[in-house]
C-alpha positions, 0 to 999 in steps of 0.5 A: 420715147415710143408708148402705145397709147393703145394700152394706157386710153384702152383700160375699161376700168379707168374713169374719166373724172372732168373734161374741158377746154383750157389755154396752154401757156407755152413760152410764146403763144397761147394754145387752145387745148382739151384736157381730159383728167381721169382718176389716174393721170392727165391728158393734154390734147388739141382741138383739130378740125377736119378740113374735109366735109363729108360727102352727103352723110349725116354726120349726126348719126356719128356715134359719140361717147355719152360721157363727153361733154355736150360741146366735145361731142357737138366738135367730134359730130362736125368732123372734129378730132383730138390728137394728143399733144404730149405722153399722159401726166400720171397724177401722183406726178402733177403739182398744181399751183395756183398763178394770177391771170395774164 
């Protein structure tokens, strides 16, 4: 189904709650993911590097949101880049279950 995710992420009242890495079991591979949890829905995203290197700029100039974490902002300086892996996962949608490690 087409959304625009321009309208769901461009909220300036939503707030990011917690941000992080996690593993995605998928139904025969692990995928290393970053989640984004706000105080409305999730947001299941992959880690992508840019294979291209920037020609002679400073990359540390890039500005970053401050409320990333450290590591994210690091991974987005060196040219990284999120990209969204499914539509978001409203909250009052999701149930978590705890399951033993693999």
């Amino acid at each position: 189904r087409e959304n625009s995710s321009e309208s769901i992420l461009s909220s300036a009242n939503r707030l990011l709650l917690h941000e992080g890495r996690l593993m995605l079991a998928e139904s025969t591979r692990l995928l290393d993911v970053y989640l984004f949890l706000f105080e409305d829905f999730l947001l299941i995203t992959k880690l992508k590097r840019n294979k291209k290197k920037y020609g002679g700029s400073d990359t540390s100039l890039i500005p970053v949101c401050p409320s990333l974490s450290p590591e994210l902002q690091s991974f987005i300086r060196e040219g990284g880049f999120c990209t969204v892996l499914d539509q978001p996962i409203p909250l009052d949608r999701l149930i978590l279950k705890n399951v033993e490690p693999i």
